[in-house]
C-alpha positions as a Markdown table, in Angstrom:
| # | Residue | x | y | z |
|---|---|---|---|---|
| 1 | Unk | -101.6 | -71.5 | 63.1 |
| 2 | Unk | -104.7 | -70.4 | 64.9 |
| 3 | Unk | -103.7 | -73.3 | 67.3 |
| 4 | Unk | -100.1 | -72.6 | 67.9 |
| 5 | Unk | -101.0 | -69.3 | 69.0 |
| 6 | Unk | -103.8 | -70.3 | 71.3 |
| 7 | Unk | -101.6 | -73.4 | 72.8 |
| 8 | Unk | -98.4 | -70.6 | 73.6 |
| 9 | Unk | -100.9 | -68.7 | 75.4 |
| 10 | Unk | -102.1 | -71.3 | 77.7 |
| 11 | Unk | -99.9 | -70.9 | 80.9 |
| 12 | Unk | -98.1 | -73.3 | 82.7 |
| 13 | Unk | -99.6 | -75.7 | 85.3 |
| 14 | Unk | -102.9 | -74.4 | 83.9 |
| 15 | Unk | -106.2 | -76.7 | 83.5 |
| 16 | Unk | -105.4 | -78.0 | 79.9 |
| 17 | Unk | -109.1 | -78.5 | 79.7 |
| 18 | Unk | -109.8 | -74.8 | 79.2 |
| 19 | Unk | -107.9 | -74.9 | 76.2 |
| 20 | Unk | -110.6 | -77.3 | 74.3 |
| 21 | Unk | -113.3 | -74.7 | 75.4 |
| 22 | Unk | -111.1 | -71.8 | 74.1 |
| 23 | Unk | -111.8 | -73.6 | 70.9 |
| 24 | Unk | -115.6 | -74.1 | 70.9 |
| 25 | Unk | -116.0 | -70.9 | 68.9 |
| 26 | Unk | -113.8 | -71.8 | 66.1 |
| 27 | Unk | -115.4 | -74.7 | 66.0 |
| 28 | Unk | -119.1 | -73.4 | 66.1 |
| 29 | Unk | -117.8 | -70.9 | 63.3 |
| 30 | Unk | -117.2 | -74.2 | 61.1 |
| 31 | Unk | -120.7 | -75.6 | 61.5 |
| 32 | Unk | -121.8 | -72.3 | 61.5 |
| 33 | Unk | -120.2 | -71.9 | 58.1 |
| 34 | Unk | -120.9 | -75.0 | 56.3 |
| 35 | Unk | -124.9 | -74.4 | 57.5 |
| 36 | Unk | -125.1 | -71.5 | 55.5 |
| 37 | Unk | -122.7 | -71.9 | 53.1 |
| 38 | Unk | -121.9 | -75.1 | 51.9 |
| 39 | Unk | -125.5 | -76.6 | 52.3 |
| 40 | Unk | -127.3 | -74.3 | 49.9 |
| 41 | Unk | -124.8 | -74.3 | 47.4 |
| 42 | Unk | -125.1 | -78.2 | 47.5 |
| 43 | Unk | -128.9 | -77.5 | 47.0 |
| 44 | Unk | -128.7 | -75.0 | 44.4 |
| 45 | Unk | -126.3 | -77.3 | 42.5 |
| 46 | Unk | -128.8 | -80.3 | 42.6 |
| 47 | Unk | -131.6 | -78.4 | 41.3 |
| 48 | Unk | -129.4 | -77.0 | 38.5 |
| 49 | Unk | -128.6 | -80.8 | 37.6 |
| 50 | Unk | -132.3 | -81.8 | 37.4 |
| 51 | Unk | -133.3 | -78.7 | 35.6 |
| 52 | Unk | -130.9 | -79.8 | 32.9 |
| 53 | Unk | -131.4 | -83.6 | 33.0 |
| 54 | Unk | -135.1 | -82.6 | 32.3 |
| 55 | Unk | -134.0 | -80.6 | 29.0 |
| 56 | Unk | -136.3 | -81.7 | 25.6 |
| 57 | Unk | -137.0 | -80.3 | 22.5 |
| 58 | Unk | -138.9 | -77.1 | 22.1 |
| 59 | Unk | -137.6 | -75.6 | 25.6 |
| 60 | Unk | -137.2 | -72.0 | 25.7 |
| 61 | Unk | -133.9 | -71.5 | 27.7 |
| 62 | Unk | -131.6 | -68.9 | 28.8 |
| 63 | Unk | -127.8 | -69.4 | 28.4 |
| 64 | Unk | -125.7 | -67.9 | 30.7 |
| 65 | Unk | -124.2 | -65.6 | 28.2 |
| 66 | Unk | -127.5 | -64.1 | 28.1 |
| 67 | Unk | -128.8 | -66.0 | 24.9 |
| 68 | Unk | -132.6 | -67.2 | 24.3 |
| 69 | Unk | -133.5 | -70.0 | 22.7 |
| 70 | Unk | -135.1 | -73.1 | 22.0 |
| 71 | Unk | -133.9 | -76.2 | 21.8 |
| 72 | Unk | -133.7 | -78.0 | 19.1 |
| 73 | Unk | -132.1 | -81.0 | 19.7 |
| 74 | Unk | -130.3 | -82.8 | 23.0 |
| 75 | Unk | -127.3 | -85.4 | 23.0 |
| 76 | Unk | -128.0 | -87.4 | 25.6 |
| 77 | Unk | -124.4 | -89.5 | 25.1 |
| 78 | Unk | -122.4 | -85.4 | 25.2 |
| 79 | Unk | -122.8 | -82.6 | 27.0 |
| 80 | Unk | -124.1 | -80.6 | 24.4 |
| 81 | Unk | -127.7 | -79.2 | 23.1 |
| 82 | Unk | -128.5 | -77.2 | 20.2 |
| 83 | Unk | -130.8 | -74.2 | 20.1 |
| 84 | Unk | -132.6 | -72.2 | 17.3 |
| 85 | Unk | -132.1 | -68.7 | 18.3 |
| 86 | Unk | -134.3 | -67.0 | 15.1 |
| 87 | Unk | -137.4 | -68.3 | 14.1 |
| 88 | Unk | -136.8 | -66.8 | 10.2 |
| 89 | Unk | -133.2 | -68.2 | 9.6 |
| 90 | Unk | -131.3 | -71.5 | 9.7 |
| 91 | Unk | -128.9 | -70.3 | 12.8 |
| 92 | Unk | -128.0 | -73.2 | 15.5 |
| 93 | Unk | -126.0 | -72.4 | 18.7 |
| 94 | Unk | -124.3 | -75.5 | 19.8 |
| 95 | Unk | -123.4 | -75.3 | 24.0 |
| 96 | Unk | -123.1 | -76.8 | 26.5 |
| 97 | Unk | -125.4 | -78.2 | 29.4 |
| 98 | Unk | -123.6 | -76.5 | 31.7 |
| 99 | Unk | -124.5 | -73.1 | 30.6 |
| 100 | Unk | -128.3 | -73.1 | 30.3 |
| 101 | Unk | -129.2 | -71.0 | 33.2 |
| 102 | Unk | -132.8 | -71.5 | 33.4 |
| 103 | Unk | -136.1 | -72.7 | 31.3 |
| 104 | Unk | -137.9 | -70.0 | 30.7 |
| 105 | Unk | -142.0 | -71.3 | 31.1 |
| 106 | Unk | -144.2 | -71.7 | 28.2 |
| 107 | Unk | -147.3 | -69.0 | 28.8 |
| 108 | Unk | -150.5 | -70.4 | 27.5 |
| 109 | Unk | -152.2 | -67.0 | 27.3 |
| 110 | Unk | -149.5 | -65.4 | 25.7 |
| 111 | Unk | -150.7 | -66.0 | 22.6 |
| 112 | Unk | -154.5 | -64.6 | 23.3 |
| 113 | Unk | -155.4 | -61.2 | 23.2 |
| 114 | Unk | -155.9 | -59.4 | 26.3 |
| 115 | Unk | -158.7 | -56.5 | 26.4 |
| 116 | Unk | -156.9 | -53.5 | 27.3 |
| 117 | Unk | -159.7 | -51.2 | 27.7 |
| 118 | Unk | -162.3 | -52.2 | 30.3 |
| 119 | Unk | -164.5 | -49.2 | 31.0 |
């Protein structure tokens, strides 16, 4: 459309080669676009695929419905992976690769006490 309207302006007996350079900043808007854009949604996708090709048991995750939990088990042939969400009862969740979020780190020092008082 964009074209149309810029071709109807172009006067007769003109230079037609102004009217490729009336189009440079369309174009530069495309490359401009897919440069920040397209590109690092490309890269954000990939490193959500390897975070979840790298799921294994006893992962702490966070689903995207806002769920911890640790995973129990992972079917490599499906899409799905099961996570304990209570340490005291028997209760599975069963979803999806897809809607893990994020691994949440394992803290080493968690565990040890910390002196709060130092003075």
């Amino acid at each position: 459309m964009y074209l149309a309207l810029l071709l109807a302006q172009a006067q007769p007996g003109a230079d037609q080669g102004s009217g490729i350079w009336s189009l440079m900043p369309i174009l530069m808007m495309v490359v401009l676009g897919y440069f920040l854009l397209f590109r690092p949604m490309r890269q954000q996708e990939k490193q959500r695929q390897a975070l979840v090709s790298q799921l294994k048991k006893n992962d702490e995750v966070l689903t995207s419905g806002g769920i911890y939990g640790i995973v129990v088990s992972v079917k490599e042939g499906s899409d799905e992976v099961a996570l304990k969400i209570d340490e005291n009862s028997p209760v599975r969740l069963r979803v999806t690769k897809g809607s893990i979020v994020r691994v949440i780190p394992r803290d080493k020092d968690k565990d040890s006490p910390k002196d709060k008082d130092e003075g």
